[in-house]
Backbone as CSV, one residue per row, in Angstrom:
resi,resn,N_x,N_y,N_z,CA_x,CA_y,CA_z,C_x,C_y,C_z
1,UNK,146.339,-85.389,220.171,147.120,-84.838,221.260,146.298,-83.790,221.997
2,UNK,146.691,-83.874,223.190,145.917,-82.666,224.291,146.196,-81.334,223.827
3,UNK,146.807,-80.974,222.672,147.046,-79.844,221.818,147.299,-79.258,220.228
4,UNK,146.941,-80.432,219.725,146.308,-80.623,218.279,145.604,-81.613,218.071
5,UNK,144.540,-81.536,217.606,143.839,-82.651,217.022,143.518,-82.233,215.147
6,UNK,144.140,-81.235,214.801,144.117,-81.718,213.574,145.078,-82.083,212.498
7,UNK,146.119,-82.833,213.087,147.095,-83.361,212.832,146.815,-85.037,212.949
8,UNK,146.000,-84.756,213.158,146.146,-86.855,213.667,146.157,-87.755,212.701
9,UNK,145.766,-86.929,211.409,145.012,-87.974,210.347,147.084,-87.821,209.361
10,UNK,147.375,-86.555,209.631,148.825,-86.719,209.103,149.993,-87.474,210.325
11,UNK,149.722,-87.516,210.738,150.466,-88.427,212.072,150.424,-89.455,211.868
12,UNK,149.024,-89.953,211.489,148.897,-91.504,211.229,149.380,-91.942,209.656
13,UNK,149.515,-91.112,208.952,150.261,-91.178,208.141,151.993,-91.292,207.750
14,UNK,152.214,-90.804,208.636,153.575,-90.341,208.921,154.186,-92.138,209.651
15,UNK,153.121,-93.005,209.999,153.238,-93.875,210.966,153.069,-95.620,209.944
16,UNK,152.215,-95.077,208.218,152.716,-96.170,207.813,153.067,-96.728,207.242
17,UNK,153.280,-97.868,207.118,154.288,-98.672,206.022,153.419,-99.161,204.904
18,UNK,152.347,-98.696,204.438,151.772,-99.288,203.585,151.937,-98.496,202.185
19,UNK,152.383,-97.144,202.540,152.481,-96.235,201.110,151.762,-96.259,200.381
20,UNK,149.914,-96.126,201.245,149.234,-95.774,200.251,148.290,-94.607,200.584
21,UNK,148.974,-93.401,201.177,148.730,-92.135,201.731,148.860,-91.141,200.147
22,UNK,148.066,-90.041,200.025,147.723,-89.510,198.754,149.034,-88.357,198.635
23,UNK,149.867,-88.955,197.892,150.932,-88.391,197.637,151.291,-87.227,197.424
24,UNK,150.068,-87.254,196.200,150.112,-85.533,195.335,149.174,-84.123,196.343
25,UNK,148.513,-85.368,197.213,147.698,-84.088,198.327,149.433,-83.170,199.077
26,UNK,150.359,-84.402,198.969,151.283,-83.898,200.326,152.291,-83.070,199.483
27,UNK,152.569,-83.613,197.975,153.535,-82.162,197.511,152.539,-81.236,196.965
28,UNK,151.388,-81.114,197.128,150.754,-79.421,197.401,151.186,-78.836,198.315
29,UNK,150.950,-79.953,199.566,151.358,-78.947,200.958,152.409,-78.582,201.002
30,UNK,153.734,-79.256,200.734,154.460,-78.843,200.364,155.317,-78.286,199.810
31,UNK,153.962,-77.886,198.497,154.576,-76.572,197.682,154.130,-75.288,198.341
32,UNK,152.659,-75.538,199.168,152.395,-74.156,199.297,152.942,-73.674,200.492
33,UNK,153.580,-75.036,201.135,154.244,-74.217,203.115,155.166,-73.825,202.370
34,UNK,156.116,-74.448,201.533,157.983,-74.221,201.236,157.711,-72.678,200.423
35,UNK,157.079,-72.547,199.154,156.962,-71.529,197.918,156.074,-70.883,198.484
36,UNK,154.983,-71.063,198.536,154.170,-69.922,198.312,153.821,-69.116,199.996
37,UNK,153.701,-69.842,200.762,153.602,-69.255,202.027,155.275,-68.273,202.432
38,UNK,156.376,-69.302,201.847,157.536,-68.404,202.113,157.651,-66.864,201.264
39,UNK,156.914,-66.904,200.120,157.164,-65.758,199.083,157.803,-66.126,198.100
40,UNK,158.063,-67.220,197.948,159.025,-67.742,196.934,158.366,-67.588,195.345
41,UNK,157.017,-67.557,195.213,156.577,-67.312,194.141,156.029,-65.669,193.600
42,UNK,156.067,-64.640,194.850,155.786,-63.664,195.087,154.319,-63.350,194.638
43,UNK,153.422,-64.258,195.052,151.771,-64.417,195.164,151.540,-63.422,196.219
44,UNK,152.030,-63.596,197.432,152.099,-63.399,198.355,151.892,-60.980,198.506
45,UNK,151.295,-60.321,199.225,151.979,-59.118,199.482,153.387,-58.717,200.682
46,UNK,152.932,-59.452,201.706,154.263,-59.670,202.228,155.197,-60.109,202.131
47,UNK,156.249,-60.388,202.880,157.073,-61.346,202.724,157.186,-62.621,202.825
48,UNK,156.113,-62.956,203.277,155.384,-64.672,203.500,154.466,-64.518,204.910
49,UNK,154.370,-65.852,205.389,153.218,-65.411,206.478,153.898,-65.592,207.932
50,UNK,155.280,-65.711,207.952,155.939,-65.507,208.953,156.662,-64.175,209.155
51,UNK,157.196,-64.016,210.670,158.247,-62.933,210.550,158.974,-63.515,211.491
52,UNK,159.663,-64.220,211.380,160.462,-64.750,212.929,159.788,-64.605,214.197
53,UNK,158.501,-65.027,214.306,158.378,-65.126,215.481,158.815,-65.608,216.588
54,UNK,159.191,-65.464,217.951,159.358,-66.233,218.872,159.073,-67.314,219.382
55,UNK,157.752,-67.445,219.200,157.287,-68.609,219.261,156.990,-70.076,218.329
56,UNK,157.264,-69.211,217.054,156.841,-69.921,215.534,155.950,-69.477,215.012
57,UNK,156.484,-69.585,213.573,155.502,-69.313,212.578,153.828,-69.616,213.010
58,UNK,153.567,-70.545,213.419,152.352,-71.455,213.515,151.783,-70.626,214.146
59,UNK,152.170,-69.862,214.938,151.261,-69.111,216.217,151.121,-68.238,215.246
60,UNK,151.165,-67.435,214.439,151.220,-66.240,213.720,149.749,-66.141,213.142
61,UNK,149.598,-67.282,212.308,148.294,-67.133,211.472,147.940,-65.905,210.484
62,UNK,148.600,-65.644,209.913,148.415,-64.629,209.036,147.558,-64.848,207.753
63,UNK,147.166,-66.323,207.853,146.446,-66.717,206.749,146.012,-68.053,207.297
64,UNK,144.488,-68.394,207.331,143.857,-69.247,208.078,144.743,-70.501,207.928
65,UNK,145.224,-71.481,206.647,146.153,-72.789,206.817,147.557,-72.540,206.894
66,UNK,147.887,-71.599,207.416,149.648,-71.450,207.325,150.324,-72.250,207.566
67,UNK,149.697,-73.252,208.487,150.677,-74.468,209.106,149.610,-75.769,209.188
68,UNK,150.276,-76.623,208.271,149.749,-77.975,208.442,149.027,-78.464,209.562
69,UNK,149.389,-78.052,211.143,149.053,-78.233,212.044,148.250,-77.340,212.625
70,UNK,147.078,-77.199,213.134,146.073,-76.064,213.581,146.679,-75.766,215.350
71,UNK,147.306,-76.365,216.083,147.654,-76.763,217.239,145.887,-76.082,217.956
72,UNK,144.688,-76.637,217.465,143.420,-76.858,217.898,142.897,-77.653,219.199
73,UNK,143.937,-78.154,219.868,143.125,-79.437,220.892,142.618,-78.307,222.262
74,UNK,142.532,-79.330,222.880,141.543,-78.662,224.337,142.552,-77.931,225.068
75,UNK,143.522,-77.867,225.097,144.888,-77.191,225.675,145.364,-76.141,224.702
76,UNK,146.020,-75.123,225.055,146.596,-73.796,224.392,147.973,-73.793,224.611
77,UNK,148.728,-74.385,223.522,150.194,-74.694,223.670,150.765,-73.687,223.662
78,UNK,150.318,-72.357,223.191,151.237,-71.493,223.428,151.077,-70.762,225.232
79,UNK,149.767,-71.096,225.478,149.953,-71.054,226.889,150.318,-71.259,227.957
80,UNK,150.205,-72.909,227.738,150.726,-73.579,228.563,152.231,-74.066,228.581
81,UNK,152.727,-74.104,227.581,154.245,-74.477,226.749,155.299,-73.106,226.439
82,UNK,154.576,-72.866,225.553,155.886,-72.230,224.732,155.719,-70.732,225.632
83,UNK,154.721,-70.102,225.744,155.269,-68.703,227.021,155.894,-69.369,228.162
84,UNK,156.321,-70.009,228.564,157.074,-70.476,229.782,158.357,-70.563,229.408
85,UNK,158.426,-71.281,228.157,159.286,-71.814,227.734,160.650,-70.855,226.700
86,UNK,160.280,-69.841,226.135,160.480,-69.149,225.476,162.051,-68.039,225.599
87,UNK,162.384,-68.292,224.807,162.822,-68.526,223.387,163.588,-69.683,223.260
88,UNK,163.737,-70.855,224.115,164.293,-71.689,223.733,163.476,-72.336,222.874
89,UNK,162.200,-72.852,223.341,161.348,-73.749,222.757,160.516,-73.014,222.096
90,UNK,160.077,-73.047,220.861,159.139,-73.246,219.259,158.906,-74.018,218.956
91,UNK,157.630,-73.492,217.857,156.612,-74.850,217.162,158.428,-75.117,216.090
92,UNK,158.090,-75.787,215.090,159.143,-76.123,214.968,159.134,-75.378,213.263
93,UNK,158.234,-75.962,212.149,157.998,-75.649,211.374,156.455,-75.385,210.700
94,UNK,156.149,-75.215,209.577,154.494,-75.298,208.981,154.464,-76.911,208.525
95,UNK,155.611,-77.664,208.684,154.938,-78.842,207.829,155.759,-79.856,208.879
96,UNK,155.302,-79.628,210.194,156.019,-80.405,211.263,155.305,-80.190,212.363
97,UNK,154.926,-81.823,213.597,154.645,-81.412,214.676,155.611,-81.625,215.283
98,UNK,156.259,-80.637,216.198,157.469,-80.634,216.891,158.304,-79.537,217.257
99,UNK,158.990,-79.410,217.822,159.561,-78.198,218.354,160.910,-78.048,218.083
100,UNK,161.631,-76.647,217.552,162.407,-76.495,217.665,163.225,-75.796,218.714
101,UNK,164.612,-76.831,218.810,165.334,-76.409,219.835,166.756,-75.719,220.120
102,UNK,167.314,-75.464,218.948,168.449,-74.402,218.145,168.492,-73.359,219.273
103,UNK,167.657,-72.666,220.087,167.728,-71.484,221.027,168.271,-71.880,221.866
104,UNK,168.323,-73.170,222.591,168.650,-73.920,224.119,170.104,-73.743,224.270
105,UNK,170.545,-74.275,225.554,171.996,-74.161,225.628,172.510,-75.649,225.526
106,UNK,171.750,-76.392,224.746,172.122,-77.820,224.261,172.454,-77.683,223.367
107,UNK,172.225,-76.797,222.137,172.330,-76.831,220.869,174.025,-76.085,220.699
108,UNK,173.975,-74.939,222.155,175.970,-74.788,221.495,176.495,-75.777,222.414
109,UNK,176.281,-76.707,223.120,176.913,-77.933,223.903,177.026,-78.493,222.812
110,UNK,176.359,-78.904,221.939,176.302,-80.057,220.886,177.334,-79.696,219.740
111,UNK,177.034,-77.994,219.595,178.179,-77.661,218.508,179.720,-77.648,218.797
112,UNK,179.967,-77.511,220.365,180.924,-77.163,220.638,181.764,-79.147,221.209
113,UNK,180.634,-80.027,221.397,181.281,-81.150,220.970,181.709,-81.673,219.828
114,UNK,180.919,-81.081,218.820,181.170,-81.285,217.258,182.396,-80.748,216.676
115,UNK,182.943,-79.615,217.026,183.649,-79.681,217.159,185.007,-79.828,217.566
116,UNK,184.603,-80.336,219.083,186.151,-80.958,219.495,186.283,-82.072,218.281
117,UNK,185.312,-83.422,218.170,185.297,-84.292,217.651,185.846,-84.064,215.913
118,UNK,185.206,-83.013,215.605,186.436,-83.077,214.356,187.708,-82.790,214.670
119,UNK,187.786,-81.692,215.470,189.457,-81.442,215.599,189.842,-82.835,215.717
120,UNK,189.658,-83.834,216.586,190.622,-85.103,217.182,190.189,-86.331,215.672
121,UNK,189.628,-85.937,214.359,189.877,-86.681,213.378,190.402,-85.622,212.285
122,UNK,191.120,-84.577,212.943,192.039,-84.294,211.834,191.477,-83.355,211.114
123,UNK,190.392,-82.203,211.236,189.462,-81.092,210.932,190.708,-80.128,210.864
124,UNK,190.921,-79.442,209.628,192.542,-78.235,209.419,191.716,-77.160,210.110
125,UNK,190.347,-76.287,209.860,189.812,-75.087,210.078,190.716,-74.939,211.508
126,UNK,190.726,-73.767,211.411,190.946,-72.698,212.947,189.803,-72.879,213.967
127,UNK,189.911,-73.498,215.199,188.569,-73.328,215.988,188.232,-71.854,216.107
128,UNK,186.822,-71.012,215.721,186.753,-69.701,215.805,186.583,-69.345,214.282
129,UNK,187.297,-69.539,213.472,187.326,-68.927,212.434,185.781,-69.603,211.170
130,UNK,185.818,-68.502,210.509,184.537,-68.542,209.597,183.890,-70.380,209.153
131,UNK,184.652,-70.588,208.556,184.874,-71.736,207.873,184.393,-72.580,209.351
132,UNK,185.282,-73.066,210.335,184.866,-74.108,211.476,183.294,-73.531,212.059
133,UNK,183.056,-72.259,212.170,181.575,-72.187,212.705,180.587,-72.690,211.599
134,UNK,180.872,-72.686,210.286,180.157,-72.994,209.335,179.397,-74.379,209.502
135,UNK,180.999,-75.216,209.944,180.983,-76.721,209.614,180.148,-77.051,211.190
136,UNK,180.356,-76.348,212.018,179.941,-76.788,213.144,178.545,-76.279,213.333
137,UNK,177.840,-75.579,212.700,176.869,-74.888,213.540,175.806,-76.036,212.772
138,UNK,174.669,-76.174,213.870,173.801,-76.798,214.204,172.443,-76.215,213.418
139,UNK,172.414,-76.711,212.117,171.482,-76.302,211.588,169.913,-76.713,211.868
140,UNK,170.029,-78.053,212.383,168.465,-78.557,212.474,168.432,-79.137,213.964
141,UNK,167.861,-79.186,214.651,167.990,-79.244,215.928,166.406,-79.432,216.972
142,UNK,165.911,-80.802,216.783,164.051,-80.714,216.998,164.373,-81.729,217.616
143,UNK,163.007,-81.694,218.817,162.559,-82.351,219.583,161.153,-82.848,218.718
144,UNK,160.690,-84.234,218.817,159.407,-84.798,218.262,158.735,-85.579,219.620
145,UNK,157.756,-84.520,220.205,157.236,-85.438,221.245,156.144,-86.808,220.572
146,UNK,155.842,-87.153,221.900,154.776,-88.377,221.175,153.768,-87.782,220.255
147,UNK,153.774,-88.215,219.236,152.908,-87.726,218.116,152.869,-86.817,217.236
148,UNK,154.225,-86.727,217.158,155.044,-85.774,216.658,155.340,-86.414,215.134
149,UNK,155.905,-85.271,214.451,156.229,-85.802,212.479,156.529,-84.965,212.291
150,UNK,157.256,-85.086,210.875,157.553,-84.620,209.703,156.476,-84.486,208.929
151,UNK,156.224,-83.136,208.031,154.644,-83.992,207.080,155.355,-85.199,205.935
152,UNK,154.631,-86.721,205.712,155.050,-87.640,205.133,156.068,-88.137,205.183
153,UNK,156.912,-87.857,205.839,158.193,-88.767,205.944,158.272,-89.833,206.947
């Protein structure tokens, strides 16, 4: 991509059906983005290598591999993209190319259809009350442009 190229070799992975991509390489990565980069094992002196950034974790770099994705290509996505774009649009995660979109005003359109649609199959919660924002709120919410993934899935 015109804004990572060192993702390509997990992209193309992400792309096949042959299941014979090195498994145990991908739950490392996935132990060390989920546990150890979060603090979960308390290796770490901070609190992990994020702080809520605005833009995403990924931009942060607090530790040279923080994110699966280097966003390295000939273009500067946080330049050209995400400062324009901001705070709706973020990288998305460390073990994802893609953006998250939870900030936009699609994401309470979407919640606030979600829940009409339960009310009209019979949802008891109070619209407003604790419990219905629970059920309704929009926990995952990503855009995957072309060449976009999950790591391994």
């Amino acid at each position: 991509s015109d804004y990572d190229r060192s993702c390509d070799k997990y992209y193309e992975d992400s792309l096949s059906n042959a299941g014979d991509f090195d498994k145990e390489f991908y739950i490392e990565k996935e132990y060390l983005y989920k546990m150890v980069y979060n603090n979960k094992t308390k290796a770490l002196d901070a609190e992990g290598v994020c702080d809520n950034s605005v833009l995403g974790c990924c931009t942060l770099r607090r530790v040279p591999d923080a994110c699966l994705c280097a966003y390295d290509g000939d273009k500067d996505i946080v330049t050209d993209l995400l400062n324009y774009h901001s705070p709706a649009l973020k990288l998305k995660s460390k073990i994802t190319r893609g953006f998250d979109l939870r900030k936009t005003i699609l994401s309470s359109t979407i919640e606030k259809l979600y829940g009409e649609a339960l009310q009209l199959l019979g949802y008891a919660e109070e619209p407003g009350s604790k419990a219905y924002k629970k059920i309704i709120h929009l926990k995952n919410f990503s855009y995957m442009p072309p060449g976009g993934f999950i790591m391994w899935h």
